[in-house]
C-alpha positions as CSV (number, residue, x, y, z in Angstrom):
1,X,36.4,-123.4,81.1
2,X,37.6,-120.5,83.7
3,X,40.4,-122.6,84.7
4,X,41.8,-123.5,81.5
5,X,41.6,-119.6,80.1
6,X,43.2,-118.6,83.2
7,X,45.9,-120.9,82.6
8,X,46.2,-120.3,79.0
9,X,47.1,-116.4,79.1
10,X,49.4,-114.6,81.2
11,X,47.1,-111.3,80.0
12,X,45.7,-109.8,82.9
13,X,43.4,-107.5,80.9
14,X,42.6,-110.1,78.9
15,X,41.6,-112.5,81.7
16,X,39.3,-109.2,83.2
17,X,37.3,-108.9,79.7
18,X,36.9,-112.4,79.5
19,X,35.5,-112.3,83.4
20,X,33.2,-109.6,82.4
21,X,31.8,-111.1,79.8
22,X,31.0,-114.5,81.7
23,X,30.0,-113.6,84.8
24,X,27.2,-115.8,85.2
25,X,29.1,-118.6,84.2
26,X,31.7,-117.3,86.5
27,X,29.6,-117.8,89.5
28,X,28.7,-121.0,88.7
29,X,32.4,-122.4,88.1
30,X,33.5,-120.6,91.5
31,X,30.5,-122.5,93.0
32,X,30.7,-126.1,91.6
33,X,34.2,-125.7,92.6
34,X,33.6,-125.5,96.0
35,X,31.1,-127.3,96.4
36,X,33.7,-130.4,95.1
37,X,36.7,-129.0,97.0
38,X,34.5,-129.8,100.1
39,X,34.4,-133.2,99.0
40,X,37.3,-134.4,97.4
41,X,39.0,-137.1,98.7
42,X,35.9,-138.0,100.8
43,X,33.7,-140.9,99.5
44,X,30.9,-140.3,102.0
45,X,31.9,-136.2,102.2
46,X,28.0,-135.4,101.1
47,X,26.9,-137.9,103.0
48,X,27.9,-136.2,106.1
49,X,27.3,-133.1,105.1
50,X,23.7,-134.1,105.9
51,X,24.4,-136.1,109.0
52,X,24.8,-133.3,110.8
53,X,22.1,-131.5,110.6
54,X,20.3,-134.6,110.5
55,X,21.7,-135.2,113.5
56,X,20.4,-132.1,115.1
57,X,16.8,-132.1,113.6
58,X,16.1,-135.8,115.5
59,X,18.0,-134.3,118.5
60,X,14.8,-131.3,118.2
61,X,12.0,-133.9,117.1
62,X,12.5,-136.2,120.3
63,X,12.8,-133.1,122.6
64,X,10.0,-131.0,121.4
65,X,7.4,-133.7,119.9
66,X,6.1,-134.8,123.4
67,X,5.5,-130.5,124.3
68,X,4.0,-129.3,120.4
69,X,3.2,-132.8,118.7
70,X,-0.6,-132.7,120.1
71,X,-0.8,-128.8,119.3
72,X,0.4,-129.1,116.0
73,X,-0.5,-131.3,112.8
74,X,2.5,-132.6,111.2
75,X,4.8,-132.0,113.6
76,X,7.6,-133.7,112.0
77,X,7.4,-131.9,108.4
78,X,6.3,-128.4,110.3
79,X,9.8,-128.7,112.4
80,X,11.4,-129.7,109.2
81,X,10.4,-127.0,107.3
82,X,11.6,-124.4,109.6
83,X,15.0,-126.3,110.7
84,X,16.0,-126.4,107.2
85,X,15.4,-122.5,106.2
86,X,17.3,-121.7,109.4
87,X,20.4,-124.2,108.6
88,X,20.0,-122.8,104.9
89,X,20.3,-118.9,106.7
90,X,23.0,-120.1,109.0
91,X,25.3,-121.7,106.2
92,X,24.6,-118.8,104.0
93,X,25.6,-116.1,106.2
94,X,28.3,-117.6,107.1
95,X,29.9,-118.6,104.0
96,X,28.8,-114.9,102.8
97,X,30.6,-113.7,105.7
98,X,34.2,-115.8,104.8
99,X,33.5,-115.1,101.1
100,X,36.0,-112.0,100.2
101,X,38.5,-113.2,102.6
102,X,38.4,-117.3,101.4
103,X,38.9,-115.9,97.8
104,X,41.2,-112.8,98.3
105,X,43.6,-114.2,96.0
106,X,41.1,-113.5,93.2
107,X,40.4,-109.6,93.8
108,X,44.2,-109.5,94.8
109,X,46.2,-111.1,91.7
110,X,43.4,-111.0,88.9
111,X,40.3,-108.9,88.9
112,X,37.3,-110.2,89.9
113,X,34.0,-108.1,91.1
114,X,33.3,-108.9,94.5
115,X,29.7,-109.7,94.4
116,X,30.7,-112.3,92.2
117,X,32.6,-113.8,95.0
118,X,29.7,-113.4,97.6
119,X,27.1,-114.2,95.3
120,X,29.2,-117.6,94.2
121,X,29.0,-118.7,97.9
122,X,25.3,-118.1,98.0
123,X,25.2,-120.6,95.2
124,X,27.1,-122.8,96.7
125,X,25.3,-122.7,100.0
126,X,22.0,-122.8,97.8
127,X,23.0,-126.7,96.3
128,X,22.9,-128.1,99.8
129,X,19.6,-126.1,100.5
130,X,18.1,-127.9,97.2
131,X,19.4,-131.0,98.4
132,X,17.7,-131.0,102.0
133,X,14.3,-129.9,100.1
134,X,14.4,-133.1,98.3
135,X,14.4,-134.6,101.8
136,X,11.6,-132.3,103.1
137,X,9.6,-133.7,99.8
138,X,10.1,-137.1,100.6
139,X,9.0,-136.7,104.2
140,X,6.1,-135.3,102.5
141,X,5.1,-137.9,100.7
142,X,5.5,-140.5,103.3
143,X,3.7,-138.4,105.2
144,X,1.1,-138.0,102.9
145,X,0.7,-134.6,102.9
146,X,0.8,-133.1,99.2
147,X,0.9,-129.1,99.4
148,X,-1.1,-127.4,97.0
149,X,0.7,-125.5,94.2
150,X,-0.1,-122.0,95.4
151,X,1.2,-123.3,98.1
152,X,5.0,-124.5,97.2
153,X,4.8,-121.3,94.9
154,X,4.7,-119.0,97.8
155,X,7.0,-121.1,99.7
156,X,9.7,-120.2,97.0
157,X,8.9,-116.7,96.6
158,X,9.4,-116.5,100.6
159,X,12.5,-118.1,100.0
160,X,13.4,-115.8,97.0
161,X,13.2,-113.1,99.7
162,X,15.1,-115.0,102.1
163,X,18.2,-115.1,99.3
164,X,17.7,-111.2,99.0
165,X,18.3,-110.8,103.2
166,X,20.9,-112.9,103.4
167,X,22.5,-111.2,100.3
168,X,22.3,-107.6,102.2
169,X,23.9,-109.4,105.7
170,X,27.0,-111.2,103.5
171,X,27.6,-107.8,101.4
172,X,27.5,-106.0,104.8
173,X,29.9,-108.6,106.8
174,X,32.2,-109.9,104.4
175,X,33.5,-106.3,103.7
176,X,33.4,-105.2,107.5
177,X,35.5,-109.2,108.6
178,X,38.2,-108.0,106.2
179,X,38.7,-104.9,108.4
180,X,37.3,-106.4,111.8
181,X,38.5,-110.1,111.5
182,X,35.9,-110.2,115.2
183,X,32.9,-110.3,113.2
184,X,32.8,-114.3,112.6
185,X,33.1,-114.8,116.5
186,X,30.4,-112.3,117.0
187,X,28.1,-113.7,114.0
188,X,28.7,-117.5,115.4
189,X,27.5,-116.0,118.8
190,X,24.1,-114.5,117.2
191,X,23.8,-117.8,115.1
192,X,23.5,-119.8,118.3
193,X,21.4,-117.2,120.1
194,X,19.2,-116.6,117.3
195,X,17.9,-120.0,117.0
196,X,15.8,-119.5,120.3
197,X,14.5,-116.3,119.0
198,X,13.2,-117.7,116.0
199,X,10.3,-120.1,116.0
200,X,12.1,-122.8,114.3
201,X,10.8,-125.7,117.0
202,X,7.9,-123.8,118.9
203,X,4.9,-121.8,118.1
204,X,4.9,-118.1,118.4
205,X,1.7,-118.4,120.1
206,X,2.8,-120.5,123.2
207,X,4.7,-116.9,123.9
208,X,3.5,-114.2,126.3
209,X,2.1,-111.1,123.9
210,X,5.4,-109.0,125.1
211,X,7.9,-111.4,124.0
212,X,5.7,-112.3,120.9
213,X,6.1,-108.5,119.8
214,X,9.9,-108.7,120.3
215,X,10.1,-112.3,118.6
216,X,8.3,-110.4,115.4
217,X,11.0,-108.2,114.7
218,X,12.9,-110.5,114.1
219,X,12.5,-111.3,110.1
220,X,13.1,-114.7,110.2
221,X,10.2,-115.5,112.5
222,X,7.8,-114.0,109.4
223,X,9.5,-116.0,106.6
224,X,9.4,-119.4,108.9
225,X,5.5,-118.9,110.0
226,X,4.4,-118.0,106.5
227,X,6.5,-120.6,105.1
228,X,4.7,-123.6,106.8
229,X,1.6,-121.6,106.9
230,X,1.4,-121.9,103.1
231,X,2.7,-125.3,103.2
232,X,0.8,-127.1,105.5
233,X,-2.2,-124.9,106.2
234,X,-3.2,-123.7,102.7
235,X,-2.6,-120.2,103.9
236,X,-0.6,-117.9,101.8
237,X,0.9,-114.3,102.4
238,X,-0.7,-111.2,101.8
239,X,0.4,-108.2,99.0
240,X,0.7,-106.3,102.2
241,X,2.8,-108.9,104.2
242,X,5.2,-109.2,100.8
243,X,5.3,-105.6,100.7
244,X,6.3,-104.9,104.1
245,X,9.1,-107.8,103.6
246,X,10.3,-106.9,100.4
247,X,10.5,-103.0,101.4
248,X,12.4,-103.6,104.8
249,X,14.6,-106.0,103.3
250,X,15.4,-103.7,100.2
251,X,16.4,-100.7,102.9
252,X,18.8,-103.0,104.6
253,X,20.4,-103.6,101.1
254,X,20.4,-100.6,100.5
255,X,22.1,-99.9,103.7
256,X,24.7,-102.9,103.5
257,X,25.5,-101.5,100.2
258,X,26.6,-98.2,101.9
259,X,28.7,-98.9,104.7
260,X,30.4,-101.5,101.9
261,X,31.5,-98.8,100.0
262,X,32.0,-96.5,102.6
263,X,35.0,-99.5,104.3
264,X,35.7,-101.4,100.8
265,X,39.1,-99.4,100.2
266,X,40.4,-100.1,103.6
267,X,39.1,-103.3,103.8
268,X,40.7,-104.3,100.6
269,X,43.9,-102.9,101.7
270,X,43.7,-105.0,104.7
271,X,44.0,-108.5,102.2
């Protein structure tokens, strides 16, 4: 429907009202659209879209089963769990990051708010997710684990704050790589780094107490742990531990939404 208004009228402010007043719908039409653009012209495109990480998970179960499988129940669905919220924070950064600059021609030639465009790519990044949990469910069921629903609905609130970090780190770096084109190098760099730093494949506990402290501060390693904590152990999250979560998270929105503003008329001048 987007489409076809656009290319109906030549009306600029008309186009901006109508944009306005359909910005959800907006989002979703900028994120349906992508998520076919990746695939068009490809039979298999989803297909291999999942291969990959696929790919990488088996490449993780056959290295780390024989060290954690006899330490941990489950190993399989407890590696899975975490491998997919990291991929899911990987993509999502990433696309967060490429999100202004991918769709510059939108803020350029017709207005278009820019957390439209970053939160469109978080959609889109957020169908794939969905996809890969249908996987994690089947693996549950063949595995004949059934979570309770406590369980799965803390899992999804930890992932509703999970959507609000990443939200704050593609609001900070999508305005900053318009200015400091770097950034993406630098982020691809962390992403491959951070993966060892986050207990996607290992306990926390097999750490020594000093690196275990360090290890915690990063907020991924709370959101993984707590996540297959409530899935597979019955044990769910504290008011406290969603507290402290939701508050640090909320100050480095807060934060991304500053320096945003402070480099969003240079970094738009740099389109």
């Amino acid at each position: 429907m987007l489409v076809l208004y656009v290319k109906k009228t030549n009306n600029r402010a008309a186009i901006n009202n109508f944009m306005r007043k359909n910005t959800i719908e907006l989002i979703w039409t900028l994120a349906v659209y992508d998520f076919k653009l990746r695939f068009n012209g490809s039979y298999l495109g989803l297909l291999w879209s999942l291969l990959k990480p696929a790919m990488i998970y088996f490449v993780l179960y056959l290295v780390f089963a024989n060290l954690f499988k006899s330490q941990i129940e489950h190993f399989a669905i407890w590696l899975l769990i975490g491998f997919i919220l990291w991929n899911f924070f990987s993509d999502a950064t990433t696309f967060g990051l490429l999100s202004l600059s991918y769709k510059s021609y939108l803020i350029t030639k017709i207005y278009v708010q820019k957390r439209i465009l970053i939160i469109s790519s978080l959609v889109y990044t957020t169908l794939f997710f969905l996809i890969k949990l249908l996987i994690l469910a089947i693996l549950f069921v063949a595995e004949g684990i059934y979570p309770s629903f406590w369980g799965v609905v803390h899992f999804f609130l930890l992932i509703g704050l999970l959507f609000y970090f990443i939200g704050g780190l593609s609001i900070l770096m999508s305005f900053l790589y318009l200015k400091y084109r770097d950034i993406i190098h630098i982020w691809e760099v962390l992403l491959n780094a951070g993966i060892y730093v986050t207990p996607v494949f290992y306990p926390v506990s097999i750490l020594p107490q000093k690196v275990q402290t360090i290890v915690y501060f990063n907020p991924l390693t709370h959101i993984l742990q707590l996540s297959k904590d409530a899935l597979l152990l019955h044990q769910y999250p504290s008011a406290f531990q969603y507290g402290i979560l939701f508050f640090s998270f909320s100050l480095f929105f807060a934060f991304s939404i500053y320096v945003a503003q402070k480099v969003k008329k240079r970094a738009i001048e740099s389109i």
